[in-house]
Structures are given as structure tokens and as C-alpha cells.
C-alpha positions in Angstrom: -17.0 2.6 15.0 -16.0 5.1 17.6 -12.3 3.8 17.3 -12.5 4.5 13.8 -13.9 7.6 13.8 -11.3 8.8 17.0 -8.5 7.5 14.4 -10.0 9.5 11.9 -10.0 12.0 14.0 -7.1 12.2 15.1 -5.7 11.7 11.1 -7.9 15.3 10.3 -6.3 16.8 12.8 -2.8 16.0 12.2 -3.4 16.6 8.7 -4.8 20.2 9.6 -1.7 20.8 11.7 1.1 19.8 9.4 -1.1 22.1 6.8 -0.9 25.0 9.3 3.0 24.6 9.9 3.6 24.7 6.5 2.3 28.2 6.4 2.6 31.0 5.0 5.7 30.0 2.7 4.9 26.1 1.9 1.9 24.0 1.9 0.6 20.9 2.8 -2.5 19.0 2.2 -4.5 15.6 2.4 -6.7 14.1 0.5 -9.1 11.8 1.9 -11.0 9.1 0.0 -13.5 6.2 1.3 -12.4 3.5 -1.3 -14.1 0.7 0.2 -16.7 0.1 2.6 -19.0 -3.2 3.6 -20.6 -4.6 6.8 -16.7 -6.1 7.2 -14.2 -3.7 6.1 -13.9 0.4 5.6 -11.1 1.4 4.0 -9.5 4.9 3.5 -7.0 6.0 0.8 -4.9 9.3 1.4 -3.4 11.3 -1.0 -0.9 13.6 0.5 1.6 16.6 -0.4 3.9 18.7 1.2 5.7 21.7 0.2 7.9 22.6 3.0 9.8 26.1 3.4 13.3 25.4 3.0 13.2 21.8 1.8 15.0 21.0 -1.5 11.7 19.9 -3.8 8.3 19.2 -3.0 6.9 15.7 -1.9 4.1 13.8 -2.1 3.1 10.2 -1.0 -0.2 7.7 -1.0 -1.3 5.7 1.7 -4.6 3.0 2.5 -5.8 1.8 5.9 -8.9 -1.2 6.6 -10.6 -1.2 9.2 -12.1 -4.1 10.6 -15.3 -2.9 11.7 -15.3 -5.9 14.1 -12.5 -4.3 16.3 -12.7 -1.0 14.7 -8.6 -2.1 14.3 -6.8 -1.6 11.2 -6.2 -4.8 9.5 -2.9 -6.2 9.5 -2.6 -7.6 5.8 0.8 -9.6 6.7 -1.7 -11.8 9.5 -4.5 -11.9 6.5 -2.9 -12.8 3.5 0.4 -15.0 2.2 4.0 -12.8 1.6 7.2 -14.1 0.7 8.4 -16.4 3.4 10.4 -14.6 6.2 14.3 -15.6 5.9 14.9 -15.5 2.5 16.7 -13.2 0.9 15.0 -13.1 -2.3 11.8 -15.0 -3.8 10.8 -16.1 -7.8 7.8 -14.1 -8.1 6.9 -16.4 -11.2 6.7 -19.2 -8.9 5.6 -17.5 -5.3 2.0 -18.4 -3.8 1.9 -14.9 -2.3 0.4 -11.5 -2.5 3.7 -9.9 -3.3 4.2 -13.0 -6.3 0.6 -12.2 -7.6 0.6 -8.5 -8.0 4.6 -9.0 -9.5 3.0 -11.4 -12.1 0.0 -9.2 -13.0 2.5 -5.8 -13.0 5.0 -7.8 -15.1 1.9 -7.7 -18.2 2.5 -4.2 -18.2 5.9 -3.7 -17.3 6.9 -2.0 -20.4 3.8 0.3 -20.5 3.7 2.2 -17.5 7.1 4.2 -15.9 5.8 3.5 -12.8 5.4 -0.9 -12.9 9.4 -0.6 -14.4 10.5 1.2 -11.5 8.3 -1.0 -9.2 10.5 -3.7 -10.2 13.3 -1.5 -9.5 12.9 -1.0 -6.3 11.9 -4.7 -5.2 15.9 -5.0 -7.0 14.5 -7.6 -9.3 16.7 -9.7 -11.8 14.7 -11.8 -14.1 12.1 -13.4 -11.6 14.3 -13.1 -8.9 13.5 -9.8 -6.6 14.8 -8.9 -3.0 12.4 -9.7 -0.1 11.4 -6.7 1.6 9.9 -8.7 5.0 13.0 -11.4 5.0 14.1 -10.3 8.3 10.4 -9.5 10.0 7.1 -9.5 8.0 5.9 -6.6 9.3 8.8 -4.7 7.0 6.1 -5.8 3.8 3.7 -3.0 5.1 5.2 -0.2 4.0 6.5 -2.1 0.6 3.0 -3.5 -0.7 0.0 -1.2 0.1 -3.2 -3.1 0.2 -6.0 -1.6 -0.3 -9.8 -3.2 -0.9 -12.1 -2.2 -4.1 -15.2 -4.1 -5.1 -13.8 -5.7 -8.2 -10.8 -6.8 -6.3 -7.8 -5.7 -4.0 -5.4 -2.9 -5.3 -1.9 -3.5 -4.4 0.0 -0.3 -4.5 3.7 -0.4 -4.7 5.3 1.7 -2.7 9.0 1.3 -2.5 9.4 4.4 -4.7 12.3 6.9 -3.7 11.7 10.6 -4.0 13.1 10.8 -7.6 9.8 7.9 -8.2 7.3 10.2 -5.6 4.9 10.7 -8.6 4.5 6.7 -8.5 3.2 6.3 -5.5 -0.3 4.7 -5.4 0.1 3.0 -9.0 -0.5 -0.6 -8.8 -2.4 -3.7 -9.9 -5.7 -4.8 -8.8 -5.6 -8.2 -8.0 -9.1 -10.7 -8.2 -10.9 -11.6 -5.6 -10.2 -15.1 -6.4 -6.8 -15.1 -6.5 -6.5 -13.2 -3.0 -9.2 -15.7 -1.6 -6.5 -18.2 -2.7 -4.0 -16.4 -0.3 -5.6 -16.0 2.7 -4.0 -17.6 5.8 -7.1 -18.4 8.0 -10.8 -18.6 6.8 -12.2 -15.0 5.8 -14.6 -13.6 4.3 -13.9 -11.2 1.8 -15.8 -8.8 -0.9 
């Protein structure tokens, strides 16, 4: 716990800095939200926005991080659960045994609801089933992509590939079942 809690630390006082440097003309704030917590995992959501002077428009952004309380580390989702094969330039999300294929296929229900899932599949430049794979060249590109984030009905995957025009979008998703994301993992691990 006391690496957690000196990251957290460390995130309130960033947070109150950027928030001072905005001042007095602009503003910036952050939001933070325990959305998960269990003798395994603590997870916190932020919801940020900025205001700067002299910037052209106002921006805004979500982010998640979990913890593993057993290392106090954040956990690296691309080492937990399956993505899109590395090397490939694009993947059938129809057919993938992923995350990335899973929260596609559960979005794609609802893709003509919600502004938000439509531009998700923007921004992943899918055609038909086909979409571009963000980690081809190294996994680790997939974290900044596909925010995970843990709930006790499931996990929440948060698209984030949203431009600026999008900012409003970011932290819409799709929570994805337990059982499905069990299906996924790419060692033994317990989850919620």
C-alpha cells in the first residue's frame, strides 16, 4: 500500500499544480473516483479538464489505473489479458479471441445508438470487421487505445482513441463479463 498511496500522492499533487498554473485566467481540475477495489485489485478512474490561457478550446480527457495490491504496481493489462496479435496490420474483430475483438463485438450492438461507439470505430479505422491494429508494431501501444478498467459486474473498456473534436467521448465504453475476460487471460488469475 505505501507505493500506492506515494503514487497517489504524487497524482494529487500534480493535479493541484497543473490547477494552480492554470490560474487566474484558465482552469484545471481532476476528478478522482475509487471504481473498484478488492483484496486483489484497487482501481482509480480520473476525470480531468483543462482550460488553459491562450489555448484554442478547452480539453478534457479520462483515464483508469489497477493496482495490484500484491506489488502495489499498476497492472499492465497487455501482460494480463489477450490483444490483437503484434505484426499485423489489422485484425477481424468478428473473429478475434481478444479484449480489443470482445469490447468491438459488444460496442458494434450499439453502434448506431451512441455518437461516441460510431466514432470508436472511427478511430480504430475500421472497414466492415476489418479495423487497424493499434499495438501491431509493440503491444504496449494498446494502453493508451483500450482503457481497462475493473467494476464488479465486469471490466469497462473505455475507448480512447478519440481526437480533440471526439474529447467529450472519452471514457464511453462497454463493460465486458467477467466470463468472457476470464476467457482472455494469458496466465491463471484470479479475477472479481
Amino acid at each position: 500500500m505505501r507505493t500506492i498511496n506515494a503514487e497517489l500522492d504524487r497524482v494529487f499533487r500534480e493535479t493541484v499544480g497543473l490547477a494552480l498554473m492554470a490560474r487566474p485566467k484558465g482552469d484545471s481540475s481532476c476528478t478522482l473516483t475509487v471504481a473498484f477495489a478488492n483484496t486483489r485489485l484497487f482501481t482509480v478512474d480520473a476525470t480531468c479538464y483543462w482550460d488553459w490561457p491562450g489555448a484554442a478550446h478547452p480539453s478534457s480527457g479520462w483515464n483508469t489505473t489497477t493496482y495490484d495490491l500484491a506489488t502495489g504496481k499498476p497492472l499492465d493489462w497487455t501482460r494480463t489479458v489477450r490483444f490483437p496479435a503484434a505484426g499485423t496490420e489489422t485484425f477481424d474483430f468478428t473473429k478475434g479471441n481478444d479484449v480489443v475483438s470482445l469490447a468491438l463485438r459488444q460496442a458494434a450492438d450499439e453502434r448506431n445508438d451512441k455518437a461516441c461507439i460510431d466514432e470508436a470505430f472511427r478511430s480504430f479505422e475500421c472497414d466492415g470487421s476489418r479495423c487497424r491494429n493499434q499495438g501491431a508494431k509493440k503491444m504496449a501501444d494498446w494502453k493508451w487505445s483500450l482503457l481497462l478498467s475493473p467494476r464488479k459486474e465486469g471490466l469497462f473498456a473505455a475507448f480512447n482513441a478519440y481526437s480533440e473534436a471526439e474529447r467529450n467521448c472519452r471514457g464511453e465504453g462497454v463493460l465486458l463479463s467477467w466470463r468472457d475476460v476470464r476467457a482472455l487471460l494469458l496466465a491463471p488469475r484470479t479475477l472479481p
